[in-house]
C-alpha positions in Angstrom: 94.5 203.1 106.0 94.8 200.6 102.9 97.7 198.3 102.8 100.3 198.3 100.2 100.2 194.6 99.9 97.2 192.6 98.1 95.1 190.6 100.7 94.1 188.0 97.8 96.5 185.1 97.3 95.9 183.5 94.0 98.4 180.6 94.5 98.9 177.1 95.0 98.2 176.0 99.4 98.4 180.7 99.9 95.7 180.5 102.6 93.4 183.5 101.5 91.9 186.5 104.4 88.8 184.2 104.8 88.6 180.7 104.1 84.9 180.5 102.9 82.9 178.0 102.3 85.0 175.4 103.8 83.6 175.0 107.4 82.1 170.9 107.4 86.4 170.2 105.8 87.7 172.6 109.0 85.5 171.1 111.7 86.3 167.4 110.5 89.8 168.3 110.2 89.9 170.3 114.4 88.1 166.9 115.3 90.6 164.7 114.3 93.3 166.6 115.5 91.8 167.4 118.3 91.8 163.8 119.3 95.5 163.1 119.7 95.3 165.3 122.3 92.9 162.4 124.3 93.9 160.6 127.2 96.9 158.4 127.6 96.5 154.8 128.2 98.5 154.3 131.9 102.4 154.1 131.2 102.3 154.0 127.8 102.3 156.3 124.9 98.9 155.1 123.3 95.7 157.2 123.3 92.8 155.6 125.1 90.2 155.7 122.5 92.1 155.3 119.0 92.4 158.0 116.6 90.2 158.3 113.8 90.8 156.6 110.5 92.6 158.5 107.7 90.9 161.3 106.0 91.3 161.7 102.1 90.5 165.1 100.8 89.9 165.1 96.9 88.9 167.6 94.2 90.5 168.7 90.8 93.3 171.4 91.2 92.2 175.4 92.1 89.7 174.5 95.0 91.5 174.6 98.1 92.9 171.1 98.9 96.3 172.3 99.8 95.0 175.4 101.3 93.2 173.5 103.9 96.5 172.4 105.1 98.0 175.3 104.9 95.1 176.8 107.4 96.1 173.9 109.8 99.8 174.7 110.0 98.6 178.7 110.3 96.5 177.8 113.3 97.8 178.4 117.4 95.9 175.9 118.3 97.6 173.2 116.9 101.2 174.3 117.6 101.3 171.2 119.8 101.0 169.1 117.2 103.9 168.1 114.6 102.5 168.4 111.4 104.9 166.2 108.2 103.6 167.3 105.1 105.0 165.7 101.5 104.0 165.6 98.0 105.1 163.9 95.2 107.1 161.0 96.4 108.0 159.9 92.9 111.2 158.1 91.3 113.0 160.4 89.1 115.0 157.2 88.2 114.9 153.8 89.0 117.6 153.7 91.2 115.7 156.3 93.1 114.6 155.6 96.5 111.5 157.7 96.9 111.3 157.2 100.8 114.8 158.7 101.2 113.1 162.4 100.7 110.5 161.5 102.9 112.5 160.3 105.8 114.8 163.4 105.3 112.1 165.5 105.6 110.7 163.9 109.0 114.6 163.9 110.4 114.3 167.7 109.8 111.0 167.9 112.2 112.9 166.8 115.1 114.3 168.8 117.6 118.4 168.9 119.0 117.5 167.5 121.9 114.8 165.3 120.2 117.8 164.1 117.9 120.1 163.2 120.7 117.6 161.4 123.4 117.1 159.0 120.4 120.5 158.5 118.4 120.0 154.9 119.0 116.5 154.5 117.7 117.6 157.1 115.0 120.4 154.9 114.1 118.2 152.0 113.3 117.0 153.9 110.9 119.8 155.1 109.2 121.7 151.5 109.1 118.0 149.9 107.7 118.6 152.5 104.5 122.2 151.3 104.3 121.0 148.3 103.9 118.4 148.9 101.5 115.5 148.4 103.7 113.5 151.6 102.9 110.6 150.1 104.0 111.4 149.1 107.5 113.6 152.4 108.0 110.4 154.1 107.6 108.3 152.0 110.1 111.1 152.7 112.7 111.4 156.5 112.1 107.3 156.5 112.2 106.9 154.7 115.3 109.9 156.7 116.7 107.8 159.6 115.9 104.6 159.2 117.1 105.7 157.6 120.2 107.0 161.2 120.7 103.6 163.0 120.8 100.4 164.2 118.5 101.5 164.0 114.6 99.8 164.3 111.5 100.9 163.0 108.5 100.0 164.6 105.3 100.9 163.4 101.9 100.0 165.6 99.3 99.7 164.6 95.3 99.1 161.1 96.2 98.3 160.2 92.5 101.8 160.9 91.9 103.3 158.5 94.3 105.8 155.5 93.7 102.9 152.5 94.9 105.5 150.3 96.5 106.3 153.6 98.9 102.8 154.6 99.1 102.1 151.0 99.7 104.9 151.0 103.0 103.9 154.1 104.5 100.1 153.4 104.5 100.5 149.4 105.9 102.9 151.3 109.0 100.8 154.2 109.4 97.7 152.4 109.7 99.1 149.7 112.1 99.9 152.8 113.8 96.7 154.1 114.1 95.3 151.0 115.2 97.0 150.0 117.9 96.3 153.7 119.8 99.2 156.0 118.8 98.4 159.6 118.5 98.7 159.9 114.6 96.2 161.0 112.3 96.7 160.9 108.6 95.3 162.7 105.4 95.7 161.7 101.5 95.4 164.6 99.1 94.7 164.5 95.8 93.1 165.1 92.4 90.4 162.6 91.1 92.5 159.5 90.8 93.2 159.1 94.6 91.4 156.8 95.3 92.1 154.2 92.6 95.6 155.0 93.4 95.5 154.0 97.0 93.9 151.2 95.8 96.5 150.4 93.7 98.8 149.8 96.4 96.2 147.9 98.8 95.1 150.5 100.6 92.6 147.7 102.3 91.6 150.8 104.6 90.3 152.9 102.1 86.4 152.0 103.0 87.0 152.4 106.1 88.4 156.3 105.6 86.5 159.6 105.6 86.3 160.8 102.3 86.0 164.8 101.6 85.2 165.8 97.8 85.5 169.5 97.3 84.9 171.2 94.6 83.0 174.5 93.9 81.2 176.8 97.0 78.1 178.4 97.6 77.2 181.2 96.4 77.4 183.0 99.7 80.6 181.8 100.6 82.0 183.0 96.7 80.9 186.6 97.7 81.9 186.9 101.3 85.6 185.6 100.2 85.9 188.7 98.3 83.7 190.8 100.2 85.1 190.3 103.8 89.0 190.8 102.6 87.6 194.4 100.6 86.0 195.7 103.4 88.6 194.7 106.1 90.9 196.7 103.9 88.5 199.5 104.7 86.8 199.8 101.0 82.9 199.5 101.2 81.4 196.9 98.2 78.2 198.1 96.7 75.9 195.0 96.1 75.9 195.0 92.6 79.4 195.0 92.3 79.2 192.1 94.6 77.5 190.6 92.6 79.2 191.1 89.3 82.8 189.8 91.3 80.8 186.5 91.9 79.3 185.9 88.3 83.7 186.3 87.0 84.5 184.3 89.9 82.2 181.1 89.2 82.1 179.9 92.5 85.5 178.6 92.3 88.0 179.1 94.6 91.1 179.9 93.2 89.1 182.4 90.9 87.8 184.1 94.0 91.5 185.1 94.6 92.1 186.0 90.8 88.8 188.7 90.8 89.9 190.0 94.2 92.8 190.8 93.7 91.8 192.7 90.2 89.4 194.4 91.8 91.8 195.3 94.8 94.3 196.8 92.2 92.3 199.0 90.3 91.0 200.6 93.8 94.6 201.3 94.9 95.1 202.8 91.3 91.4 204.4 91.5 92.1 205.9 95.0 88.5 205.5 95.7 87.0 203.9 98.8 83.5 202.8 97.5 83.7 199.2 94.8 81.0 200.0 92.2 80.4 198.3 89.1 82.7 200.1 87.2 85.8 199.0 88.8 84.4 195.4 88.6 84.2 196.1 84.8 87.4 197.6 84.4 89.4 194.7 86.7 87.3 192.3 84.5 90.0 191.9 81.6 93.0 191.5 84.0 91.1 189.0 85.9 89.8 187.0 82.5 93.6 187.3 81.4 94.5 185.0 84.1 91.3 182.4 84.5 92.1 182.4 80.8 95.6 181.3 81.5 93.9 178.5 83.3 91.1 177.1 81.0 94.2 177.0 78.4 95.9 174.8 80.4 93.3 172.6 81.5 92.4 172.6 77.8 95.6 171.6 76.8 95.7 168.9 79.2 93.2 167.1 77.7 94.5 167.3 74.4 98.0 165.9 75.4 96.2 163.0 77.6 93.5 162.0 74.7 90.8 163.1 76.8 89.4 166.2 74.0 87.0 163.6 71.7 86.2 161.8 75.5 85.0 165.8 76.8 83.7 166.7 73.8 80.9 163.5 74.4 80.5 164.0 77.9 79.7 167.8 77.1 76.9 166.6 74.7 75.6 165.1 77.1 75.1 167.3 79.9 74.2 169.9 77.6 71.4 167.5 76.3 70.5 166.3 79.4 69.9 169.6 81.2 73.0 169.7 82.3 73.3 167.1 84.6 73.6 163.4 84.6 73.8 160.4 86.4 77.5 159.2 87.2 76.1 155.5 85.5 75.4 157.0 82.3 78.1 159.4 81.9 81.0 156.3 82.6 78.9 154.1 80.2 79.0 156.5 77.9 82.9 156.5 78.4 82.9 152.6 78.1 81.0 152.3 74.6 84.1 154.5 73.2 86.9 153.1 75.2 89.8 151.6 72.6 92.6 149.8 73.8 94.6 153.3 73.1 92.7 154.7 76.4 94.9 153.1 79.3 93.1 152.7 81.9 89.7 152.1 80.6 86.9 154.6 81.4 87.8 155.0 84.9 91.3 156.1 83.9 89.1 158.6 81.5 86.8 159.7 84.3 89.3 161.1 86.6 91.2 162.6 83.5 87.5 164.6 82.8 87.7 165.4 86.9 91.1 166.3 87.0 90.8 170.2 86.5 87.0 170.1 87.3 85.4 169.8 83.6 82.8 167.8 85.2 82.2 166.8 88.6 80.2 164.1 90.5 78.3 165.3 93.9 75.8 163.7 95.5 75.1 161.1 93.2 74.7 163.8 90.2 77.6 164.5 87.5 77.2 168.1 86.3 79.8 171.0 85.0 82.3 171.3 87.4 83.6 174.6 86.3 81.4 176.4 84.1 83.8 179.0 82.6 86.1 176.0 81.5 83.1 174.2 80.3 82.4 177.1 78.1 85.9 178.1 77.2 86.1 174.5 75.8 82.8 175.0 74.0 84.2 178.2 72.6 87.8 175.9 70.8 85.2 173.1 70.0 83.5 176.4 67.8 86.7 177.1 66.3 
């Protein structure tokens, strides 16, 4: 029997039916968390061999970062591991104290008895923020954490973090991590991560493992609509396959977007066989919303004086084959850099990135998603 509910979650960190595509981001991800689990060094609370170094996970919004997450807090297996996730630890004015959220949220994680055992360690913390000591309150409530057991810290929309926070919690978190205790850490974030952890000295960063994710395969575009169909008991001819994937552009997000069209108009169709047709007659509800996102990114770099920047880059690629190397695409961004462009062409770069206009793999700068690089083609034509 079909269910009432729609399997496809188009939606910000919504883990879809089947996380394709993603497998190399998963196994690094069970490794490292796998790891806390190691052996103890004798009457202490340190792991013998140390954990692995911080993991940032970076790609322009729509592809999955979040979800990633998401899939680890989902998963059994891990239950035994206290997972602190935060995002945008930012000062909404500048009395703010940006750490205050983030310490509030790691209170909540503890248990009654957790609570009690450690009022005095726990009070330490609260007297070092009534004394304006954010910083060290933090390094006590960190340490008073992992000493407790496995724990992954996750900070989510780094690029949009106060840098003298950011700047705290990576110094404690790495010390951490270095001398032995079981805590693992990931950065999130769109392009601009990087030069924002290195902003506020993150001298680790080299040392880090880096993921950059951006589109999937084409395979892994048509079984995360397929798989979700046909567990729902409806049977996907391949050329309606195939049409879902061309909409779908090997994004992510838009994956969700066609599939859940699709899985409307069979509901409403009562049919159990996806042909072309229903693709065809899904399409515009599914182009309604990707639409709703190219407008958006669109309008983002119009209101961040990026549209002349694209509009180059664009050229470019589209003159080049379309692809480019990263050199010549951020020295093209140079020779038109004015003093109105803060943050030179690497500040311009990142704001190309951000919603995957472009993309850099492999030593290669290409489209990053095609539709948007059409739909921005299309309001350069009019």
């Amino acid at each position: 029997m079909v269910s009432k509910f729609n399997p496809f979650t188009p939606g910000t960190g919504h883990v879809p039916p089947l996380l394709a595509g993603r497998a190399a981001e998963v196994e690094l991800l069970t490794n490292t968390l796998g790891q806390l689990r190691g052996p103890r060094v004798r009457r202490t609370k340190l792991l013998v061999d140390k954990p692995l170094p911080p993991i940032r996970i970076c790609g322009p919004r729509g592809v999955g970062k979040t979800t990633l997450l998401s899939w680890l807090n989902r998963q059994p297996q891990f239950r035994d591991i206290r997972i602190i996730w935060h995002a945008y630890l930012s000062k909404a004015r500048p009395t703010d104290v940006p750490l205050r959220s983030l310490l509030f949220n790691m209170f909540r994680e503890l248990s009654a008895l957790e609570r009690f055992m450690g009022s005095k360690a726990l009070r330490a913390v609260t007297i070092s923020m009534e004394n304006g000591e954010a910083n060290l309150a933090y390094e006590r409530m960190a340490e008073f954490m992992a000493a407790k057991g496995p724990l992954l810290m996750a900070f989510d929309e780094i690029p949009h973090f106060d840098l003298d926070s950011l700047a705290a919690i990576l110094r404690t978190n790495q010390r951490l991590i270095e001398e032995g205790y079981p805590l693992a850490m990931l950065l999130i974030g769109t392009p601009g991560l990087d030069a924002h952890l290195r902003k506020a000295d993150a001298s680790f960063i080299d040392r880090s493992t880096g993921m950059y994710i951006n589109l999937i395969s084409d395979e892994a575009t048509r079984d995360a609509m397929r798989v979700p169909l046909e567990q729902e008991g409806f049977a996907v001819q391949p050329d309606a396959l195939e049409a879902m994937a061309a909409q779908a552009d090997n994004y992510p997000y838009f994956t969700q977007v066609v599939g859940a069209a699709v899985w409307d108009a069979m509901r409403k169709s009562g049919h159990k066989k996806v042909d072309v047709g229903i693709v065809e007659q899904s399409a515009e509800k599914a182009e309604s919303r990707q639409n709703e996102l190219h407008y958006d990114s669109y309008g983002m770099l119009v209101d961040n004086g990026l549209l002349y920047h694209s509009r180059r880059v664009m050229d470019l690629l589209e003159s080049s084959g379309g692809s480019a190397s990263p050199e010549v695409v951020f020295n093209l961004l140079a020779e038109h850099c004015t003093e109105e462009d803060e943050g030179g062409p690497e500040a311009i770069l990142d704001g190309l990135q951000l919603d995957g206009l472009i993309w850099t793999v492999d030593g290669v700068t290409r489209t990053g998603r095609p539709s948007l690089f059409r739909y921005c083609q299309e309001q350069r034509l009019d």
